[in-house]
N, C-alpha and C positions, 0 to 999 in steps of 0.2 A: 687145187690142193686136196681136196674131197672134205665130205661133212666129217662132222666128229664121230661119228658114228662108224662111218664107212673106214677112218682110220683108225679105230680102238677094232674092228674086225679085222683090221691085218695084224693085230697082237693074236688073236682068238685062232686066225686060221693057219700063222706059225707054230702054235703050243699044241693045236689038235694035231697038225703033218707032225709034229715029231714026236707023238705020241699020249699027250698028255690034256687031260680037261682042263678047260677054261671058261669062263663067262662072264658077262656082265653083270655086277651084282650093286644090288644099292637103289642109290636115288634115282639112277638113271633108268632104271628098268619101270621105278614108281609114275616115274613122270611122264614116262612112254606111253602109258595106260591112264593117265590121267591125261593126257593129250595137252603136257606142259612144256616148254623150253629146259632145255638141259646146258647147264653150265660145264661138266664136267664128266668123266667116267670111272669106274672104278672097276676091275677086275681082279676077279681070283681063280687059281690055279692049283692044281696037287703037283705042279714044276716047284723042284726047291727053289730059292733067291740064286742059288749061283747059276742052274739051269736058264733060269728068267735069262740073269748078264749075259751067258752065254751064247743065248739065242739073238739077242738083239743086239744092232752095232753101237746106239748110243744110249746107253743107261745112267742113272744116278743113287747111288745107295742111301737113300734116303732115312732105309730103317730095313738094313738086311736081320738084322739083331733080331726086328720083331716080325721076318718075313715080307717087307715090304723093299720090291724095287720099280723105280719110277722108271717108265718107259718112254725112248722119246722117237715120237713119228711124227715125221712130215714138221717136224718144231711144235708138235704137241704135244705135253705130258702125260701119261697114261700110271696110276698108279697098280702097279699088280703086285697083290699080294698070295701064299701060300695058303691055302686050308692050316687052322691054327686053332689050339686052345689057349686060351689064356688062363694062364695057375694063377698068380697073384697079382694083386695092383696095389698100389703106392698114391697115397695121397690123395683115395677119391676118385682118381683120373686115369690114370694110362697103366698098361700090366706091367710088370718088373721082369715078370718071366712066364715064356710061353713055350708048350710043345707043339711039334707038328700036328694036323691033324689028317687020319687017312681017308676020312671020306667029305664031299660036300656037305650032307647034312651037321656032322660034328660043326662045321667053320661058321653055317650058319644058326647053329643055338647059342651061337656065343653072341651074337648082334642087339640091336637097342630091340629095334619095332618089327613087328609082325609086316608092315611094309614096308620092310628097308632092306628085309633078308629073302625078296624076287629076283632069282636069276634069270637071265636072256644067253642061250647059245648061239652061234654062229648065224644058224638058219633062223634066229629070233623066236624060238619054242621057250616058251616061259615054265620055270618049273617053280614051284610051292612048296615047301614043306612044313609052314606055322600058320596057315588059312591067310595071309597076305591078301589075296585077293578077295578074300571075305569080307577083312576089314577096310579093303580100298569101296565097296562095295557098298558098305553101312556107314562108311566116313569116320572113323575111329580108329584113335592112337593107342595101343595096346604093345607091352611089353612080350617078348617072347621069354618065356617061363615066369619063373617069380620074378616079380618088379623090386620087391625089396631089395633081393640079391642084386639086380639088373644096375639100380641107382646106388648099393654100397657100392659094387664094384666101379662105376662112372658117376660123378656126384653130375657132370656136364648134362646125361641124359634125361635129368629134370625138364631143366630149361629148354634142349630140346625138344622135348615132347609140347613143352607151349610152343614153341614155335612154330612145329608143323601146323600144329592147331592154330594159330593164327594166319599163317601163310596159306594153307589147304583149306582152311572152314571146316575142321576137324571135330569131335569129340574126344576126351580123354575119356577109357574105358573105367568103369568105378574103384574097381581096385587098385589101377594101375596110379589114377588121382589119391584113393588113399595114402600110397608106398608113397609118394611123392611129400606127402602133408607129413609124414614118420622122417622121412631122409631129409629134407631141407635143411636142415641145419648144416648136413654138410655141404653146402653150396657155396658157403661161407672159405670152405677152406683151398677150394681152387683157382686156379688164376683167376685172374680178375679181369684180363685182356679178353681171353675165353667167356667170360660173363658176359662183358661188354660187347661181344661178337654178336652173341647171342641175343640181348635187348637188343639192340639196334634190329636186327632180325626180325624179331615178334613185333619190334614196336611197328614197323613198316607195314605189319601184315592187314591186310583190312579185315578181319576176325578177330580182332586183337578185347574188343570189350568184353567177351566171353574169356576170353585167355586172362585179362587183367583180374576180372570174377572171380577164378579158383589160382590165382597167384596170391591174393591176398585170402581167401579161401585155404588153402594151405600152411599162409604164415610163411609163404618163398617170399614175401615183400621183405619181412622182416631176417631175412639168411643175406638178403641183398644191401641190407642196410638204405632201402630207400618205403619203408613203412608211411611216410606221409607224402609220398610222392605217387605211390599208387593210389592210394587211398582218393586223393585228388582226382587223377586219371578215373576212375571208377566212377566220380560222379557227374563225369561227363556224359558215358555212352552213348557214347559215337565212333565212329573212326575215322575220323574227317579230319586226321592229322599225320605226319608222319612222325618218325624217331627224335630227328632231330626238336621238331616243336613239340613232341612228349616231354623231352628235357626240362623246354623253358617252362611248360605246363607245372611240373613236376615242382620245381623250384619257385615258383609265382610268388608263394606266402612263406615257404621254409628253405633255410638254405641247403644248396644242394652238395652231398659228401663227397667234393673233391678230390680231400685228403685220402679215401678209399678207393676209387678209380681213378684210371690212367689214361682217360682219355689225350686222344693226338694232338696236339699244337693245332691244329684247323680244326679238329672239331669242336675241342673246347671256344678257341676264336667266336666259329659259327652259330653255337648257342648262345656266346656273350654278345655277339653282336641283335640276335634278333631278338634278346631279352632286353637290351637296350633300347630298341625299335618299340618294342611294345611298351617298354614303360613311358616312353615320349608321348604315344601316339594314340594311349587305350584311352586315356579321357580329351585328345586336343586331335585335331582334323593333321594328315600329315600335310607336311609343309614342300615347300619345291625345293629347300635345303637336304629334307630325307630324302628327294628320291634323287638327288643330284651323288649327293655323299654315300648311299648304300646300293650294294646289286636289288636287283628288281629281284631275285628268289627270297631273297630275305626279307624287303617288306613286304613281299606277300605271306609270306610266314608268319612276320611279325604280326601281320594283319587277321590272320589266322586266328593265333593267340588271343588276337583282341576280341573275335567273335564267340568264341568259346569259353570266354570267360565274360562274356554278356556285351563287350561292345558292340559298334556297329560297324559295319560291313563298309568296307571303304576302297574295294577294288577299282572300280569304276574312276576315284581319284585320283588313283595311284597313277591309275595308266593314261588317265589325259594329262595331270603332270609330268609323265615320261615322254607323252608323245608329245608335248608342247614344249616342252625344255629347251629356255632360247641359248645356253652352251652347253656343253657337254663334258667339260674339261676347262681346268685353271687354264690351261696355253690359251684355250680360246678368250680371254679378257682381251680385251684393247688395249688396258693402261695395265700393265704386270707390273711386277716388283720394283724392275728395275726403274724402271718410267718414275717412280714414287720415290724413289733415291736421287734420282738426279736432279728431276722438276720441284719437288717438294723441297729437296736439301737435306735428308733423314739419312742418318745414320745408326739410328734405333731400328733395332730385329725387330722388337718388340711393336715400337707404333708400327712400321711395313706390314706385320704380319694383322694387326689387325684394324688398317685402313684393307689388306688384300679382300680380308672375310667380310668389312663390310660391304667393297664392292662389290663383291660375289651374290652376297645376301641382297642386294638391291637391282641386280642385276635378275637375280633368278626370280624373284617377285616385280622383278615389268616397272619398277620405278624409277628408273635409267636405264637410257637406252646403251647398248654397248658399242659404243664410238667413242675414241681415244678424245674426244673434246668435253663430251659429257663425262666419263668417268674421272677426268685430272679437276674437272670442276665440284665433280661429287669428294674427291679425294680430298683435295682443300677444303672443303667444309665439315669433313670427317677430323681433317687432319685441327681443325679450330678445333671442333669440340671437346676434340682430347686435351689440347692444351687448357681449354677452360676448364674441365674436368680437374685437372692435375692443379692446376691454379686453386681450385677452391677444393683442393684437397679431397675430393672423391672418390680419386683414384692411385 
């Protein structure tokens, strides 16, 4: 089917045959030169949006309004956008309204960073117009023109800029950190979906303790509404965590503002789960119950957590409990539920369910063996206990 590359060039060498510039412009040209993996491409054109549809048989109008139509080759998406000014923006974030623009330098003074507005033509000739390759060069995130203006118009481009810097091993260039430490507050007023894209981002990056430095450096901790959560992260430095265990990091001693972000049904799940892990596991050795009952990524996370906030390191446990794990699965018991209903004579959800958890529990710590003769005889003496239990009122 060819690389992505070689398919975003069959967009470039239809717009040159019919007359018109095209290029590659963006991350992709950044990370060609940084000698990184490329997720995606983006292209721009002095082709109007209806030209774009014209030309190609399967498009999508994704945002012909603001010049953008997605291009589709080979089943891959291609966004191409027109040479554009943007006159006003709305909310911090995105333009309201925009003019064409006539030449490529216009399209690219309107972009975030000095390395992001690197085009690549056809034959792969890279052109400059804002020293891009200066600052890929000296490792530093630099707005093109005033940064002030740069982050009224995009409040997103903050966050941004740590993230490159986390993800790339970056500098923020001084002024451009100043305008950043002035505009934060509007950071506050854009999605929050968009925020959160973005932390996970930076949090993943392994540069990230410098980035965490001038987030709370700026006072972006507090536009985020996570002021004690950074602040925490900060006295780790290190980066010997990802996003997700930044969270549980985050929330250890203060709870964490929910009610503010939207996180997804699994990711919120994924951090409750490994913050549960850890708070079982930071002062007690794990058990064969944990590693039966949780994925092995999580209590290594969990495990994670526990070293970083001064426990000890209990890998090595985890994973001879995993490898030694005499079931693997409730099916695998001898004597299951139903065996405890009929033999036993229970009719109770309740005692079944936990004559099942004790067997399991004695099963996974090697105190029965799991053979349907030993566990009906464990079961009966489970099954006394509770009655004596409830007898003297215990329970």
């Amino acid at each position: 089917m060819g690389s992505l590359q070689e398919k975003g060039k069959k967009i470039l060498k239809t717009l040159n045959h019919s007359g018109y510039e095209a290029f590659f412009v963006g991350g992709f040209v950044r990370d060609q030169l940084l000698n990184r993996p490329t997720q995606d491409i983006d292209i721009t054109t002095n082709a109007t949006p209806d030209t774009v549809q014209s030309l190609f048989d399967k498009t999508v109008l994704t945002g012909k309004a603001f010049g953008t139509i997605t291009v589709i080759i080979d089943g891959t998406p291609f966004e191409v956008t027109t040479y554009r000014h943007d006159l006003k923006y709305d909310n911090h974030r995105h333009p309201s309204e925009i003019t064409f623009a006539k030449t490529l330098r216009e399209d690219l003074s309107r972009r975030d960073f000095t390395i992001n507005q690197l085009v690549m033509d056809f034959e792969g000739k890279i052109f400059d117009y804002f020293d891009g390759k200066k600052d890929l060069a000296n490792k530093t995130i630099k707005t093109i023109g005033d940064p002030l203006k740069r982050f009224e118009e995009d409040a997103l481009r903050m966050l941004r800029a740590f993230r490159f810097a986390s993800t790339l091993g970056f500098s923020i260039e001084s002024n451009t950190l100043d305008a950043i430490k002035v505009k934060a507050p509007n950071i506050s007023k854009i999605s929050v979906e968009r925020v959160q894209d973005e932390l996970f981002l930076l949090l993943n990056g392994i540069h990230k303790p410098y980035v965490i430095k001038n987030i709370i450096k700026t006072n972006t901790h507090k536009a985020l509404s996570l002021e004690d959560g950074f602040n925490a992260l900060s006295k780790l430095n290190t980066s010997d965590y990802n996003a997700t265990e930044a969270f549980v990091l985050m929330q250890d001693k203060t709870p964490f503002p929910y009610e503010k972000y939207h996180f997804s049904n699994k990711d919120k799940k994924k951090i409750e789960t490994i913050k549960t892990i850890h708070q079982k596991t930071f002062k007690n050795a794990f058990k064969p119950i944990d590693v039966f009952t949780y994925e092995m990524e999580d209590l290594l996370s969990a495990n994670q957590v526990n070293i970083l906030n001064g426990g000890t390191d209990q890998t090595l446990e985890i994973k001879r409990l995993y490898d030694t794990m005499p079931i693997n699965g409730m099916q695998e018991l001898a004597f299951k539920g139903n065996d405890i209903k009929q033999t036993l004579e229970l009719d109770s959800y309740r005692q079944i369910s936990v004559i099942l958890d004790e067997l399991l529990k004695n099963v996974l710590e090697r105190k029965v063996m799991n053979t349907y003769d030993d566990l009906k005889q464990c079961a009966e003496d489970i099954l006394k206990d509770l009655k004596d239990s409830e007898k003297n009122g215990k329970i």
